[in-house]
C-alpha positions in Angstrom: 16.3 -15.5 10.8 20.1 -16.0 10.7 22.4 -13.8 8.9 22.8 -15.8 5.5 19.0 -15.4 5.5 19.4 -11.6 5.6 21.9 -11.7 3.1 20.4 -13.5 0.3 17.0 -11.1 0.9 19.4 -8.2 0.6 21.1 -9.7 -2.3 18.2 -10.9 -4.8 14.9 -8.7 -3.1 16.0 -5.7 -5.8 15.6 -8.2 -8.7 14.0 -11.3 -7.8 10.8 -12.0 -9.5 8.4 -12.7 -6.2 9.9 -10.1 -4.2 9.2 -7.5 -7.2 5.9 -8.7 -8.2 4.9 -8.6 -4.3 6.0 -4.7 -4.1 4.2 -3.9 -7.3 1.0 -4.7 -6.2 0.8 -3.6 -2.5 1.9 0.1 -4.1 -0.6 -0.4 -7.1 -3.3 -0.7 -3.8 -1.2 2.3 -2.0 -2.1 4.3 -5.3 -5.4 3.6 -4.9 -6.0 4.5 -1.5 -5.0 8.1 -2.9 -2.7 9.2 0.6 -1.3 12.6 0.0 2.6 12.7 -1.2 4.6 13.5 2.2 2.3 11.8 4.8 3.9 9.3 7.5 4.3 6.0 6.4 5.5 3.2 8.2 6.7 -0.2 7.1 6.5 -3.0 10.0 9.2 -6.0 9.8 10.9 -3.6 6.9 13.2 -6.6 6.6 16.0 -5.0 4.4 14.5 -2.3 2.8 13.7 -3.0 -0.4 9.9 -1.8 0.2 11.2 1.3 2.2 13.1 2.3 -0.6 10.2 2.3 -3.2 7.8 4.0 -0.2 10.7 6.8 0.4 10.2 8.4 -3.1 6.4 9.3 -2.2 6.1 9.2 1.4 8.1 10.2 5.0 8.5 6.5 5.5 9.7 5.3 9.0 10.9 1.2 9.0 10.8 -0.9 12.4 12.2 -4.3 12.5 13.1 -6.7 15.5 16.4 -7.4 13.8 19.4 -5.7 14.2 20.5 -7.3 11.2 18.0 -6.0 9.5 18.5 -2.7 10.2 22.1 -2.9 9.2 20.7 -3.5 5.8 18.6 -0.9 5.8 21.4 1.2 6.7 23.0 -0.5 3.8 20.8 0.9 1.3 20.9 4.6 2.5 17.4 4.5 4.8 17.7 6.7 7.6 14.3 6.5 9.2 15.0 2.6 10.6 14.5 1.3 13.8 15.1 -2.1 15.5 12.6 -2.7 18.1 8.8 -3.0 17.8 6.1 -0.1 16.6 5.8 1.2 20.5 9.4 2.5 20.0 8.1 4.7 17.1 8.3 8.4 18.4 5.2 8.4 16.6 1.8 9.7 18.6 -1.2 7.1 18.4 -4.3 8.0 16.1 -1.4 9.9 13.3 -0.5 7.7 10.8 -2.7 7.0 7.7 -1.3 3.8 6.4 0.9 1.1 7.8 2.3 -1.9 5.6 2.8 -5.3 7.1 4.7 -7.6 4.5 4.6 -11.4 5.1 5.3 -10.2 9.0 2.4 -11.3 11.0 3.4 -15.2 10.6 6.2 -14.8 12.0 4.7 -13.8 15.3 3.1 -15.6 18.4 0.6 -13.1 19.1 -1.0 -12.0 15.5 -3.7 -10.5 17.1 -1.5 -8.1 19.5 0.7 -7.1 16.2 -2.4 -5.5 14.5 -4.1 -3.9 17.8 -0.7 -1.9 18.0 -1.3 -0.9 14.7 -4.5 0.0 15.3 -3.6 2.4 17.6 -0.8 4.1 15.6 -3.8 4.2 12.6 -5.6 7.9 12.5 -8.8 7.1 12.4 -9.5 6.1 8.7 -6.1 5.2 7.8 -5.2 1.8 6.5 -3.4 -1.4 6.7 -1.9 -3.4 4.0 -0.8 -7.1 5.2 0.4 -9.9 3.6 0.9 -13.0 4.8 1.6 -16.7 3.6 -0.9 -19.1 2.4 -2.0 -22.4 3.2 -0.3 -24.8 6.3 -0.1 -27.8 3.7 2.1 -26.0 1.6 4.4 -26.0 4.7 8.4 -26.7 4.2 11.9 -26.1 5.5 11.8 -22.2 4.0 9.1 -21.9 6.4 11.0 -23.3 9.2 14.3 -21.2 8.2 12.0 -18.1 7.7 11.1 -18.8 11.3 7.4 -18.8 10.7 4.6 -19.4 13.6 1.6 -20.6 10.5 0.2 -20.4 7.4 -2.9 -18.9 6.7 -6.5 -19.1 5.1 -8.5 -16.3 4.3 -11.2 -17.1 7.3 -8.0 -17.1 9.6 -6.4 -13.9 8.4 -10.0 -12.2 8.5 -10.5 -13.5 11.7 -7.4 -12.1 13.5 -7.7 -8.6 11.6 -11.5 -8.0 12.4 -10.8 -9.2 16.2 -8.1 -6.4 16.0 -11.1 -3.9 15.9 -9.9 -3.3 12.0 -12.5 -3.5 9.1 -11.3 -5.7 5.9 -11.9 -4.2 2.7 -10.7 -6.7 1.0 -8.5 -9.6 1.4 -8.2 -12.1 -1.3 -6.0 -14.7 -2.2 -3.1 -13.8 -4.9 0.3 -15.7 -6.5 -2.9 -17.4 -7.8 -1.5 -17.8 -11.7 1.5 -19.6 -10.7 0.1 -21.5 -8.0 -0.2 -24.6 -9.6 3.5 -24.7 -9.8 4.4 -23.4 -6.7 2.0 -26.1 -5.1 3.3 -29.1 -7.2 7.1 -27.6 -6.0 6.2 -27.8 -2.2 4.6 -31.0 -2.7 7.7 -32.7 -4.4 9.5 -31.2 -2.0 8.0 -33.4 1.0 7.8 -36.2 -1.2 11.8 -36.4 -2.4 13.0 -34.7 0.8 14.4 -31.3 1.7 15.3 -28.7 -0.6 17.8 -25.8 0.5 16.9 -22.8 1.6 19.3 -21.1 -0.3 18.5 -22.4 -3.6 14.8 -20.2 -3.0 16.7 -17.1 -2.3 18.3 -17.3 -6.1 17.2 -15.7 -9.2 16.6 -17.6 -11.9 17.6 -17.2 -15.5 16.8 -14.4 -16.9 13.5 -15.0 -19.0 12.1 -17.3 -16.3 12.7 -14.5 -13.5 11.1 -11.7 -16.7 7.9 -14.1 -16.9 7.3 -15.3 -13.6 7.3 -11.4 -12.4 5.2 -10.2 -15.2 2.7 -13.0 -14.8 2.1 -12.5 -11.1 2.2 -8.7 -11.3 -0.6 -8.9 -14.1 -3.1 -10.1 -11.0 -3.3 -6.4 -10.0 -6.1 -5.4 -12.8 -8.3 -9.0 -11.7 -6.9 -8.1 -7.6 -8.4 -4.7 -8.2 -11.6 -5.8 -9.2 -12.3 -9.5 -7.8 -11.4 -11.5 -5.3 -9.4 -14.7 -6.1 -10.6 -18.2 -4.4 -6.9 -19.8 -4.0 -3.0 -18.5 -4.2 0.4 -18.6 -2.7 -0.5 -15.6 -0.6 -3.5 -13.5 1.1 -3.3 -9.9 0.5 -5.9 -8.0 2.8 -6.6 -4.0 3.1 -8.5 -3.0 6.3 -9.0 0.5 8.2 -9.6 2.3 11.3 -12.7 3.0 12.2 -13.8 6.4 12.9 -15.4 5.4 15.7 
């Protein structure tokens, strides 16, 4: 991604609606796995740091990101703990860590599959990975191509790559699922009428829009919790290590 893509995330990620419906319900499922206060956390593809700051007030959260850029935000914010580079260049020992977060990262990447094996490795035996990830190649458009994305995924595909990782899935399930009517009829209009900016997604809407689009996504956590949803926006899945 370019710099004016890093600096709209930085700008809106605090405030914007998806970005802070998102972080609410990966940490609602962080609360749930019950990980002691303190313990190593890392954050792959931290982007700028809004997540890392929200993990930093519970955990000893380390960030790694391929962009320099993306550090220097990080930076920004106050993180220490930030590295550009990949998870190998974690001075972290293999089989330690009991949770690793990977936020709309692995589509961004040629080799999915290689991503989540590393993780394995860093993963104590037990520990867990949280990864979200994009959701279905038809809803395909230029934010996708600015974003710098490799796919798009179905639930099959994302299971597929993360079991082939030697993880075990939990749960993964579709989510965004209350407002993906709309976001669906948006991407479609989009191909239709022609190209929408980039920019004009990295925007917060008005004020009420922005207060119920976030609390109507970030009430799927009670359903997420419980059930699995058949379609959304996004895939949310939860795997662990093995013990053996």
């Amino acid at each position: 991604m370019d710099q004016e893509l890093y600096e709209a995330f930085y700008r809106v990620e605090q405030e914007h609606w998806w970005f802070c419906s998102r972080r609410h319900i990966v940490y609602r499922f962080i609360e749930k796995l019950q990980i002691p206060n303190g313990s190593t956390v890392i954050d792959v593809g931290c982007g700028t740091g809004a997540f890392l700051e929200e993990l930093g007030t519970r955990f000893n959260v380390w960030g790694v990101d391929s962009s320099p850029m993306a550090v220097d935000f990080c930076k920004a914010r106050g993180i220490v703990n930030v590295l550009q580079g990949s998870l190998d260049d974690l001075d972290l020992p293999d089989n330690s860590v009991p949770l690793i977060t990977l936020m709309d990262v692995i589509e961004h990447l040629d080799d999915d599959s290689g991503m989540l094996k590393a993780v394995r490795e860093k993963l104590e035996p037990g520990g867990h990975a949280i990864i979200t990830v994009p959701a279905y190649q038809f809803l395909w458009t230029t934010h996708d191509t600015a974003n710098m994305h490799k796919r798009r995924y179905v639930r099959p595909m994302l299971n597929s790559v993360v079991t082939g990782a030697g993880l075990q899935v939990k749960k993964i399930s579709y989510y965004n699922t209350i407002l993906f009517p709309l976001m669906a009829l948006s991407r479609l209009a989009e191909k239709l009428m022609g190209s929408q900016s980039v920019d004009s997604r990295m925007k917060i809407p008005g004020r009420s829009i922005n207060w119920m689009f976030e609390r109507l996504f970030s009430a799927e956590y009670p359903w997420l919790s419980r059930f699995s949803f058949p379609y959304g926006g996004s895939l949310i899945c939860i795997a662990h290590k093995p013990h053996q």
